[in-house]
C-alpha positions as CSV (number, residue, x, y, z in Angstrom):
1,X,-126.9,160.6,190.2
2,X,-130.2,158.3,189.9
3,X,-131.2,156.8,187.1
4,X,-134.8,156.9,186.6
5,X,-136.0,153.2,186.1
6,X,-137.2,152.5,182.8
7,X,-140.7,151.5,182.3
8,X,-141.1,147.7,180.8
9,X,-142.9,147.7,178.0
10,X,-145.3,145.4,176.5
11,X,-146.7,144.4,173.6
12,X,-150.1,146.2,172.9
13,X,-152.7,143.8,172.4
14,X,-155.9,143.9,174.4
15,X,-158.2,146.1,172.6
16,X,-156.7,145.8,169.2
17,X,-156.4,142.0,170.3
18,X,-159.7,141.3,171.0
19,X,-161.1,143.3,167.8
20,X,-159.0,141.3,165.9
21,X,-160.0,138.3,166.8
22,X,-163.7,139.1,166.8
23,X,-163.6,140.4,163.4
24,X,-161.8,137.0,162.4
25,X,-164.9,135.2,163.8
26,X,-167.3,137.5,162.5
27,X,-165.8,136.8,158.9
28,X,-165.2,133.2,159.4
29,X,-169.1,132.9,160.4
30,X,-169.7,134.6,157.5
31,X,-167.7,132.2,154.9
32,X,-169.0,128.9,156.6
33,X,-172.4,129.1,157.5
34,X,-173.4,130.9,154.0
35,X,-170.2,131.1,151.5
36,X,-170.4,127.2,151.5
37,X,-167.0,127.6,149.2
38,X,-164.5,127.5,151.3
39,X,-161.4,125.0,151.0
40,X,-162.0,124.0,154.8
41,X,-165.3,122.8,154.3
42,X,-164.8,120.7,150.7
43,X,-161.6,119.4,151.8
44,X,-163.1,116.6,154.0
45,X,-166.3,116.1,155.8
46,X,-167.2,116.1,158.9
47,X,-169.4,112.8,159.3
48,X,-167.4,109.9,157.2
49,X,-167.6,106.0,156.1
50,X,-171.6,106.5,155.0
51,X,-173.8,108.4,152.5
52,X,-176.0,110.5,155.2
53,X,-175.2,111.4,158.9
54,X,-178.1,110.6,161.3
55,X,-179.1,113.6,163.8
56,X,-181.8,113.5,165.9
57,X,-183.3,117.2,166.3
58,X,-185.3,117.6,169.8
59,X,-187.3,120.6,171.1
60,X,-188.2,120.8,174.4
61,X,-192.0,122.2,175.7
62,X,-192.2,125.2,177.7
63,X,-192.5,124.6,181.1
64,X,-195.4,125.4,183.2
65,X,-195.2,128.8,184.7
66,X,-195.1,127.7,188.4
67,X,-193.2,124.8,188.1
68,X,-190.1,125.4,185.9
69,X,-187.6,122.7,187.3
70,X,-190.3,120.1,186.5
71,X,-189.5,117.7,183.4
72,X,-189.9,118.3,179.6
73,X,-191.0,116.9,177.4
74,X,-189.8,116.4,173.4
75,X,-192.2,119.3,171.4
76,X,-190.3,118.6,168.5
77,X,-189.4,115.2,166.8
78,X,-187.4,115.0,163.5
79,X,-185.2,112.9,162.5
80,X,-182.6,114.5,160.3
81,X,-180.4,113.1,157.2
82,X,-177.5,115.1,156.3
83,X,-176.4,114.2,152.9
84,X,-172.1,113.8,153.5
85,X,-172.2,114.8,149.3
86,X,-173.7,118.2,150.5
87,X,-176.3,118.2,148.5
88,X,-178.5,119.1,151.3
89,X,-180.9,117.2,154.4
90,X,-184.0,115.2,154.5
91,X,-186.1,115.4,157.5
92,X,-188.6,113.1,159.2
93,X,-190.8,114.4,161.2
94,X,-192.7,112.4,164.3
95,X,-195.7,113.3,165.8
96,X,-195.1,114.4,169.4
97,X,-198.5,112.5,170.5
98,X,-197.6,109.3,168.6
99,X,-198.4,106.1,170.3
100,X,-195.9,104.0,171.4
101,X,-194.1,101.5,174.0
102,X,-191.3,102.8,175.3
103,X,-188.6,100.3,176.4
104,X,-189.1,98.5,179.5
105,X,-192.3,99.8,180.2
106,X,-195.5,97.7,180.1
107,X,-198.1,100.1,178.6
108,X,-198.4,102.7,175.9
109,X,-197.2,106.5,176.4
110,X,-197.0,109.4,173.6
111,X,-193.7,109.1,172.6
112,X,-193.1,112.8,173.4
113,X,-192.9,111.3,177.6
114,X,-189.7,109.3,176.7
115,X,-187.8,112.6,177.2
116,X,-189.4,113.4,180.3
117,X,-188.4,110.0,181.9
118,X,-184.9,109.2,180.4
119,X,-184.0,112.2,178.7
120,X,-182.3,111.9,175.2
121,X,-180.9,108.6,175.5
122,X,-184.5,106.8,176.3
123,X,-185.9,109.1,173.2
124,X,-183.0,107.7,171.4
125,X,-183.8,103.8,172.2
126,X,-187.4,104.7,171.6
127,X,-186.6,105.6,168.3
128,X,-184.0,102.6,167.7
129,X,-187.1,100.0,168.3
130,X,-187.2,98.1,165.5
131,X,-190.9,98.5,165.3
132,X,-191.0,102.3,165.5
133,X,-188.5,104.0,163.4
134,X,-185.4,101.8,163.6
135,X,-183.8,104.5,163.8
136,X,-179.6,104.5,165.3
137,X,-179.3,108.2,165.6
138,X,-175.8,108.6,167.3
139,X,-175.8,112.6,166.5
140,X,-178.5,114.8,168.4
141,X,-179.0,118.6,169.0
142,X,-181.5,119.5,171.6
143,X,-183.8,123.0,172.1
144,X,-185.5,124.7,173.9
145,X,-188.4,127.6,173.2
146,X,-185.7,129.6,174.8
147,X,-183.5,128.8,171.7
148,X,-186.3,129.4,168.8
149,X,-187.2,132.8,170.7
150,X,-183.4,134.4,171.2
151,X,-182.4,133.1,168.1
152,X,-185.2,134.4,166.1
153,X,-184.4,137.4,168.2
154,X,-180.8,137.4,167.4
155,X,-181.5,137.2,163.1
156,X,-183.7,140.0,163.2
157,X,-187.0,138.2,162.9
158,X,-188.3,135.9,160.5
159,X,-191.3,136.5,157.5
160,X,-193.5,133.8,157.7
161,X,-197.2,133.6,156.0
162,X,-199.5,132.6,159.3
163,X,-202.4,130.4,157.4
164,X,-205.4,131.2,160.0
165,X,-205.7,133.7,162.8
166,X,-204.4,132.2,166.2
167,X,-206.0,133.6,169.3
168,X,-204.9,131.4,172.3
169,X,-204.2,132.5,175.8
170,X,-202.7,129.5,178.9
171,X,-201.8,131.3,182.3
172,X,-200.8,128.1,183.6
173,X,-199.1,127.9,180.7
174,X,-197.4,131.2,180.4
175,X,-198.3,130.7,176.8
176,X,-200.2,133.9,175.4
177,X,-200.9,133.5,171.2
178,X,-202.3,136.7,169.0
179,X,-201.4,136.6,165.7
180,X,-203.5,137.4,162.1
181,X,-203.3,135.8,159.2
182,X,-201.0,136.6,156.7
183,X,-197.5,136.9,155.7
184,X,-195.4,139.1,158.3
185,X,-192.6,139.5,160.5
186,X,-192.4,137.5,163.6
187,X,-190.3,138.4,166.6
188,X,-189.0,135.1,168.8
189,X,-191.6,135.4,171.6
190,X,-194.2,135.0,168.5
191,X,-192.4,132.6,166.4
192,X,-192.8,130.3,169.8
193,X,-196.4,131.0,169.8
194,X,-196.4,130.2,165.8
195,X,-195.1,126.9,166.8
196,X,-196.8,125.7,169.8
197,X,-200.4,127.0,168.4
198,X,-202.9,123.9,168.2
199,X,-206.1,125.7,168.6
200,X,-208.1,129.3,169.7
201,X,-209.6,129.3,172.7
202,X,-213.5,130.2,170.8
203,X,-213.5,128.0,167.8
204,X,-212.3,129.1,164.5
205,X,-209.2,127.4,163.8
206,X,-207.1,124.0,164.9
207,X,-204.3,122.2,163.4
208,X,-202.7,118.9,164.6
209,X,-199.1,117.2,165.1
210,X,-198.7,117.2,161.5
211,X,-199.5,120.7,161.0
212,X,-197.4,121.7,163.6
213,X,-195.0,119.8,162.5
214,X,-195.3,121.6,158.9
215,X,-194.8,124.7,160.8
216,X,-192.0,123.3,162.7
217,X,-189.8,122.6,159.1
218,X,-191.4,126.1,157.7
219,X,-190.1,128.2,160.8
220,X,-186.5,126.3,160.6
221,X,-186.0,127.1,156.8
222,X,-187.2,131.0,157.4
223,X,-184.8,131.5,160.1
224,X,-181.8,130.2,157.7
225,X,-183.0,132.1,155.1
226,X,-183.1,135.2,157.4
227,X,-179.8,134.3,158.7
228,X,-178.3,134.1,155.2
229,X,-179.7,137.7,154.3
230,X,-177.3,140.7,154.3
231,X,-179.0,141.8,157.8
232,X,-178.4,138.4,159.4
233,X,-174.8,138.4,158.7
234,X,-174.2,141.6,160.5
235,X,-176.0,139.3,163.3
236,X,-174.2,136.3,163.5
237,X,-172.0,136.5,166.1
238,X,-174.8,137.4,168.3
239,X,-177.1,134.8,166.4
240,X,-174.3,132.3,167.3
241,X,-174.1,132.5,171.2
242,X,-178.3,132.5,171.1
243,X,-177.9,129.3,169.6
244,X,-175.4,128.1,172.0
245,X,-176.6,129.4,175.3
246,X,-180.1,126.8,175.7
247,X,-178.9,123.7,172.9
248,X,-177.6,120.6,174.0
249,X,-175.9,118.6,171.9
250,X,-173.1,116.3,171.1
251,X,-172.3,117.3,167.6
252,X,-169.1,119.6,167.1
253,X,-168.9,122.8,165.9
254,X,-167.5,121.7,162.4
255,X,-170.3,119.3,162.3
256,X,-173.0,121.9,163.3
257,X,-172.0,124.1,160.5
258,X,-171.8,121.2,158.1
259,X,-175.1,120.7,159.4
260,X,-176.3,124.3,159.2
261,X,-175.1,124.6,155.4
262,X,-177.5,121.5,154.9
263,X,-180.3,123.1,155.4
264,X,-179.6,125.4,152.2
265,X,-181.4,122.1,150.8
266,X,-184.3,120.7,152.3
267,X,-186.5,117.7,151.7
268,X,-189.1,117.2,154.4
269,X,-192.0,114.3,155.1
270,X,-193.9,113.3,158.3
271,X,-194.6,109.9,159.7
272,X,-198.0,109.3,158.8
273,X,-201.0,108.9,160.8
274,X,-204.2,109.8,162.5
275,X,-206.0,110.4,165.6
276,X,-208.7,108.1,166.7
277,X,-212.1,109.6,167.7
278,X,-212.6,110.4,171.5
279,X,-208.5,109.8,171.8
280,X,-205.6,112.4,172.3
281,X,-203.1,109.3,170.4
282,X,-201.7,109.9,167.0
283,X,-202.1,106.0,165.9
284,X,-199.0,106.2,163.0
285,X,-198.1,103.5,160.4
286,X,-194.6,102.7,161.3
287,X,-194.0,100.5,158.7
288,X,-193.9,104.1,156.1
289,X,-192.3,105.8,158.4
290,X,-189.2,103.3,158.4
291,X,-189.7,103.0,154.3
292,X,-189.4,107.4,154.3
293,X,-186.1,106.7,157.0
294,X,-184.8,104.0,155.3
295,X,-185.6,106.4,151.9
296,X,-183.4,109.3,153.4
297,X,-180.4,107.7,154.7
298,X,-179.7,105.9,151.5
């Protein structure tokens, strides 16, 4: 008589597995990045021995349409104290057309070029001159318009109030700006446009680096405050791997939600300065804009 062989069984985990453990990161996004109570996150932070963590916060231009493996350059400057008693960030913005020297070259550039040539660490020595911002920013976290856009995306849009009409069109570009003025809800493709506008093609309406830069710190704080809303938790797993899939950095994932939580609490300033007639340079008094640094890391 033949036995039938008996069938080795194991465990059942894959589906019931996997839900588990995406329901465990769905509910640990939702204690860290908005609970802001939880024993892991007062026990200790994340950035120790001073009284704010310095993080440089870069955002990349788009690319022209037909050339897309051509360099970037920086968009977005800000220089970002994270207050280690979480009581919330400062940030310091920098005009993207600032004049400056950048190391080891013998004329003047826009400061925004010093991505484009050396990436993050020539931004970061740029920065660190003792003339400019002296600045030592050993944390940074780098975006695209990719990131803005599929995160906005990801959180459900964001409510901003748009302060003029913006009517821009670039082919060469692939930019393409129509928004009215008003407060309403911005998808990501037009939260990009929000950010990049500077001016309409037929008159009626301009802003500059420090405007932009305005809209830049606005834009940031809406897309918390969306993410924090009942709607953007059911979103933050997907939120999440937006974030992750165009961002460079070299902060770790304790330190970005540290980081995130911050933001609950912002203080923002710009460097000042202003252009020059008949010149596309933002001339900016340095000197304040180490006194506001100096200011926000104390």
């Amino acid at each position: 008589m033949t036995t039938k062989p008996q069938r080795k069984r194991h465990p059942r985990r894959s589906c019931l597995g996997c839900l588990g453990r995406l329901f465990l990161l769905f509910l640990l996004f939702i204690v860290l990045l908005v609970g802001g109570g939880l024993v892991w996150y007062y026990s200790s932070p994340p950035f120790r021995g001073q009284a704010a963590a310095p993080v440089l916060l870069v955002g990349l231009d788009e690319p022209p349409k037909f050339h897309r493996a051509g360099p970037r350059r920086s968009d977005t400057i800000i220089l970002c104290a994270v207050r280690t008693d979480r009581s919330g960030a400062t940030l310091i913005s920098v005009p993207r057309d600032a004049r400056v020297r950048l190391p080891r070259r013998r004329y003047s550039n826009k400061i925004n070029a010093a991505y484009a040539i050396g990436k993050i660490a020539l931004l970061k020595e740029t920065l660190a001159d003792p003339d400019i911002m002296n600045a030592d920013l050993p944390y940074h976290l780098v975006m695209d318009s990719r990131t803005v856009r599929e995160v906005v995306d990801a959180v459900g849009g964001v409510v901003v109030n748009v302060p003029v009409d913006m009517d821009y069109d670039d082919n060469w570009g692939d930019l393409h700006i129509h928004l009215k003025a008003g407060k309403q809800r911005l998808n990501g493709e037009q939260a990009v446009g929000y950010l990049r506008w500077r001016k309409n093609k037929k008159g009626g309406g301009s802003s500059d680096d420090f405007h932009r830069a305005d809209r830049q710190r606005y834009l940031l704080a809406a897309i918390v405050q969306q993410a924090r809303t009942p709607a953007g938790l059911l979103r933050v797993p997907a939120t999440y791997r937006a974030f992750h899939k165009y961002t460079y950095t070299n902060l770790t994932t304790r330190q970005l939600i540290f980081l995130a939580l911050a933001f609950r609490n912002i203080r923002s300033d710009a460097v000042p300065g202003d252009t020059r007639r008949g010149s596309s340079y933002v001339e900016c008094d340095w000197y304040a804009g180490r006194q506001l640094w100096q200011a926000a890391m104390q």
